[in-house]
GUDREN-906220 format. One record per residue (C-alpha): x, y, z; chain; residue in one letter. Coordinates in steps of 0.5 Angstrom, whole numbers, plus 500, padded with zeros to 3 digits. Example, Ala and Ser with C-alpha at 12.3 -4.5 7.8 and 13.67 -1.06 7.14 Angstrom:
<recs>
<rec <525; 491; 516>; 'A'; 'A'>
<rec <527; 498; 514>; 'A'; 'S'>
</recs>
This chain:
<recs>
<rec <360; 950; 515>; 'A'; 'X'>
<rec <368; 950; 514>; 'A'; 'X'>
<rec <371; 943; 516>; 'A'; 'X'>
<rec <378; 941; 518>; 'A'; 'X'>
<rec <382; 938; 513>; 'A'; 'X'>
<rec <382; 932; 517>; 'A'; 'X'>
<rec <374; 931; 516>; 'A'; 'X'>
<rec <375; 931; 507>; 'A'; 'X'>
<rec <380; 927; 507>; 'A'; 'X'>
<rec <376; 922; 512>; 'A'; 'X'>
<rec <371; 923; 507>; 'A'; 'X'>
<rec <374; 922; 501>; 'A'; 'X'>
<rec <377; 915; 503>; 'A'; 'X'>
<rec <370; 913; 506>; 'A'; 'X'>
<rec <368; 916; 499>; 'A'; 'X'>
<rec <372; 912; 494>; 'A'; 'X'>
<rec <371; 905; 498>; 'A'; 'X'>
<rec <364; 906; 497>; 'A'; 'X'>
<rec <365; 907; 490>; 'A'; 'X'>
<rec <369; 900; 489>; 'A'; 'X'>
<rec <365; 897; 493>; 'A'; 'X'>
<rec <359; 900; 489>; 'A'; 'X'>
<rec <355; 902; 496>; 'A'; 'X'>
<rec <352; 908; 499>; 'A'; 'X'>
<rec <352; 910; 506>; 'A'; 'X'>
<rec <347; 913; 510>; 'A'; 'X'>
<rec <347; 917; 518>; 'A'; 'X'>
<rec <343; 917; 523>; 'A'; 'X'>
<rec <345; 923; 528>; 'A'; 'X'>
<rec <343; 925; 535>; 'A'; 'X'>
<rec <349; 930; 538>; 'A'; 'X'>
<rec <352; 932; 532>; 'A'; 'X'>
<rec <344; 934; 528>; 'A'; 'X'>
<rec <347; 932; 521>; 'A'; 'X'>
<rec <354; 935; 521>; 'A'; 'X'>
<rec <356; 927; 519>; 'A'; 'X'>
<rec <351; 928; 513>; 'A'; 'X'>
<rec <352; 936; 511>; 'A'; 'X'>
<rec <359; 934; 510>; 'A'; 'X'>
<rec <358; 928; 506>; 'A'; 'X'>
<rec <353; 932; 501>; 'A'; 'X'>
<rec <358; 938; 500>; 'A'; 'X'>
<rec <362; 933; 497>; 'A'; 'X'>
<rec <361; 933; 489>; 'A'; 'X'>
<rec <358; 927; 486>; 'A'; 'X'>
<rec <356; 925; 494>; 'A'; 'X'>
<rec <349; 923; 491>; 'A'; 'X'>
<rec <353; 917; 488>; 'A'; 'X'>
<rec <355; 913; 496>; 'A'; 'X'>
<rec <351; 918; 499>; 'A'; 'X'>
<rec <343; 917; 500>; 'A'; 'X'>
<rec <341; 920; 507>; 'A'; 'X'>
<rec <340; 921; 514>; 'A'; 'X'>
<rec <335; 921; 519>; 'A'; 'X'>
<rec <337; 926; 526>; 'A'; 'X'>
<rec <334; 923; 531>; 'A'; 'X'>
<rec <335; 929; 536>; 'A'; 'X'>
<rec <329; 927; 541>; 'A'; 'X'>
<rec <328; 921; 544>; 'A'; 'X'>
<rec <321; 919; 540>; 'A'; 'X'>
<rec <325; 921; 534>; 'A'; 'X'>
<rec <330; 916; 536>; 'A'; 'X'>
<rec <324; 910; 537>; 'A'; 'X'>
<rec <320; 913; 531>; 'A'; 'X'>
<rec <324; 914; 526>; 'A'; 'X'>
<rec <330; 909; 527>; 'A'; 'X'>
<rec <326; 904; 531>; 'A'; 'X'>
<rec <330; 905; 538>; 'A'; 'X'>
<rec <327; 900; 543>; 'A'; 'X'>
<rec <323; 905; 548>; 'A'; 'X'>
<rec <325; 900; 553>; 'A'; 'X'>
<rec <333; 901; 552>; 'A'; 'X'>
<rec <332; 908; 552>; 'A'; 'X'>
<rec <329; 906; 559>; 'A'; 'X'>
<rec <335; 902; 562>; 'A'; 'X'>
<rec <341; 905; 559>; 'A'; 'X'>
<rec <339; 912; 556>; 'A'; 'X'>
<rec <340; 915; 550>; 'A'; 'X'>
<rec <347; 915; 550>; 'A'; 'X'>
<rec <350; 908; 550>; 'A'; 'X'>
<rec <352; 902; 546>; 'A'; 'X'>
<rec <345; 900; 545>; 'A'; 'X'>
<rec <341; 905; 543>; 'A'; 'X'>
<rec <347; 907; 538>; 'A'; 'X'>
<rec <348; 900; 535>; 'A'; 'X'>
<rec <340; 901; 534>; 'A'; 'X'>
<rec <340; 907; 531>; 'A'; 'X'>
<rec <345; 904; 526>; 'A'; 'X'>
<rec <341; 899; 525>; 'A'; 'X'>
<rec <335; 903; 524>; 'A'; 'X'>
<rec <338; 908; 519>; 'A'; 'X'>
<rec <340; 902; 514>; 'A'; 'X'>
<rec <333; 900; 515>; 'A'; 'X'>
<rec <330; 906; 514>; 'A'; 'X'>
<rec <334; 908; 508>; 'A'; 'X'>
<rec <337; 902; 504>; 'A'; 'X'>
<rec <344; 904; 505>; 'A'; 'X'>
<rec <349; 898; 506>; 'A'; 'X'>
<rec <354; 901; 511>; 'A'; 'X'>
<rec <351; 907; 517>; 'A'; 'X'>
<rec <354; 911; 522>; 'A'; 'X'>
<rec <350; 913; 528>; 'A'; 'X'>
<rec <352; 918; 533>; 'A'; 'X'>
<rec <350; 919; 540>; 'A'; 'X'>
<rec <353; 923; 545>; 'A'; 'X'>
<rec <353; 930; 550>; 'A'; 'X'>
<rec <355; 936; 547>; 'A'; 'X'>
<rec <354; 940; 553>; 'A'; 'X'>
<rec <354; 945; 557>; 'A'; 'X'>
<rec <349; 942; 561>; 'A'; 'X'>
<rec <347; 935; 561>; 'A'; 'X'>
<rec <352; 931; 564>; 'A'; 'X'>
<rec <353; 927; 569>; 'A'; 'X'>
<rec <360; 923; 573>; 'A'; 'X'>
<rec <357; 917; 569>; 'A'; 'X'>
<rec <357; 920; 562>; 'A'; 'X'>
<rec <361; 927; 563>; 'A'; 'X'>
<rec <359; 932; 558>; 'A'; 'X'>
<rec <364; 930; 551>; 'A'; 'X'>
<rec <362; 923; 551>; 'A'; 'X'>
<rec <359; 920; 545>; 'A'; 'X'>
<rec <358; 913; 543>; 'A'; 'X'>
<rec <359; 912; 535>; 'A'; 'X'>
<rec <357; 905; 532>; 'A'; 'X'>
<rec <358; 903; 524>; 'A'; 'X'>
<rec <353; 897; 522>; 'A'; 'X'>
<rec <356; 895; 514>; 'A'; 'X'>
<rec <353; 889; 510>; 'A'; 'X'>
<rec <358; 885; 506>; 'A'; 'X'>
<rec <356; 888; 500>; 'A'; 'X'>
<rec <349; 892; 497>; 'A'; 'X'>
<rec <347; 885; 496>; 'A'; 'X'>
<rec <342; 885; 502>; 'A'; 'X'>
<rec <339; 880; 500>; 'A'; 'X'>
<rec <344; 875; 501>; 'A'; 'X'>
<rec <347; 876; 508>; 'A'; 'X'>
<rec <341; 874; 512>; 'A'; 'X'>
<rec <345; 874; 518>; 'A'; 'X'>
<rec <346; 882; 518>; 'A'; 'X'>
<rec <351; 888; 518>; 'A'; 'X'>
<rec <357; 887; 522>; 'A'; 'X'>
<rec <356; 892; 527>; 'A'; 'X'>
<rec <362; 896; 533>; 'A'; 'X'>
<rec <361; 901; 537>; 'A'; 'X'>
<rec <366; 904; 542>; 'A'; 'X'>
<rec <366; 912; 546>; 'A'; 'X'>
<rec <370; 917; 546>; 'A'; 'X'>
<rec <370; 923; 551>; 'A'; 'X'>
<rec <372; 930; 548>; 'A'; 'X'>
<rec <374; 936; 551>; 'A'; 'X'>
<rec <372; 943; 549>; 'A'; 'X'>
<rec <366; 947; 548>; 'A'; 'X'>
<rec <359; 945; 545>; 'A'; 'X'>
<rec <361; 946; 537>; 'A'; 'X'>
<rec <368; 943; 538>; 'A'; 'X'>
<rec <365; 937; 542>; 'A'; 'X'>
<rec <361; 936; 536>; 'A'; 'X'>
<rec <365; 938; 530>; 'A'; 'X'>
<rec <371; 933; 533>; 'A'; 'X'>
<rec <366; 927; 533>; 'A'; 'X'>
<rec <365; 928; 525>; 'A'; 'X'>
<rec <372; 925; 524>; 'A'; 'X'>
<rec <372; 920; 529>; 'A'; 'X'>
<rec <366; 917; 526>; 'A'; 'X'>
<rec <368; 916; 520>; 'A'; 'X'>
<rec <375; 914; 521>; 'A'; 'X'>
<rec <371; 908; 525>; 'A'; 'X'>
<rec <367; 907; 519>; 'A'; 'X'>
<rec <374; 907; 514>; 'A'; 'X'>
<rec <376; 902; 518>; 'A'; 'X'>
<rec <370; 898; 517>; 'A'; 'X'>
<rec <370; 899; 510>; 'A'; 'X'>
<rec <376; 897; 510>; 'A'; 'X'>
<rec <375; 889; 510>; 'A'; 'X'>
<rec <371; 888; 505>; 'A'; 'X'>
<rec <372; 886; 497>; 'A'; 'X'>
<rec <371; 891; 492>; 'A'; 'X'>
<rec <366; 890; 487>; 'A'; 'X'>
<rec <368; 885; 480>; 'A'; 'X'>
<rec <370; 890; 475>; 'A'; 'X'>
<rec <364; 889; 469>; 'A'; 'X'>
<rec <364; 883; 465>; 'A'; 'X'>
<rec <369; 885; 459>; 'A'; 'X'>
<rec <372; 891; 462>; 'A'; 'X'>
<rec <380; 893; 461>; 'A'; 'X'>
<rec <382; 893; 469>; 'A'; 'X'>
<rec <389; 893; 466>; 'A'; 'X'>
<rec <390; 900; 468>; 'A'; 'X'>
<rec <388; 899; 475>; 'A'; 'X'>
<rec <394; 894; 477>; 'A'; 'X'>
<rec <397; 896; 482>; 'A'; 'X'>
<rec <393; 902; 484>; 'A'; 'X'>
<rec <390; 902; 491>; 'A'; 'X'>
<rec <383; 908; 492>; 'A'; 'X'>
<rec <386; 906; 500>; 'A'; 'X'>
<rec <393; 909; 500>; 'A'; 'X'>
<rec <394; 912; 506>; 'A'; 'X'>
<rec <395; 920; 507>; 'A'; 'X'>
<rec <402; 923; 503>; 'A'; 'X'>
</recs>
């Protein structure tokens, strides 16, 4: 698939923060059956931040391999706030990364409803401070929010795929990039930014 221009700039940020942060990053998708992820892998070197996905299309995917509480499918559906922080939390847990994006929504045509009309998706990021896991036992930091798309099934899912992984941006954003190695020349970095905005 041929993404927008919009997608490989995203990516390509999100991209060179996990490079100086030295971390890698993993999705956990559902509307979006691996969009997220198939962009991520196209891009050359991807290996080096990116370390996998788990679409979690069917709801016993979702508690199986991501862990989502049966009970939370149960009273809030799979399009929620819960259900989406769980399965970012679940893809951490299931691939190691230190920083997820999970997805969840309706894509259409069918399956809506006056409470979750067909275009709504329900995003949420869960970042650790660093690839250092073990030093933060008090968790990822984790947000979720909802968008509502217009358009056909295709367009509805493509359109998500951007609004993710600016959210996953901004997240990354707040943390530190990782120390230069003991004795590196970090003279030709001063006053360089791997986040300057587009243009």
């Amino acid at each position: 698939m041929e993404f927008p221009e919009e997608c490989l700039w995203l990516i390509g940020r999100v991209s060179q923060k996990l490079l100086a942060r030295n971390m890698t990053m993993c999705t956990a998708e559902s509307c979006t059956g691996g969009l997220a992820a198939a962009l991520c892998t196209g891009v050359p070197g991807g290996s080096r931040w990116f370390c996998g996905s788990i679409v979690a299309y069917a709801d016993s995917v979702k508690t199986r391999l991501l862990g989502v509480g049966k009970e939370l499918l149960t009273a809030h559906g799979a399009v929620s706030e819960p259900v989406v922080k769980a399965m970012a939390l679940g893809a951490l847990a299931a691939t190691g990364a230190a920083a997820a994006l999970a997805v969840t929504g309706i894509a259409g045509p069918g399956g809506g409803s006056a409470e979750k009309p067909v275009g709504t998706v329900w995003f949420a990021t869960a970042v650790y401070p660093s690839r250092h896991l073990a030093v933060h036992p008090q968790g990822p930091a984790i947000a979720a929010f909802c968008r509502t798309f217009s358009g056909y099934r295709d367009e509805i899912r493509l359109a998500a795929v951007p609004a993710g992984l600016e959210a996953l941006d901004v997240a990354l954003a707040g943390l530190q990039a990782a120390p230069a190695p003991t004795g590196q020349d970090t003279a030709s970095t001063a006053g360089r930014s791997t986040d300057s905005p587009r243009g």
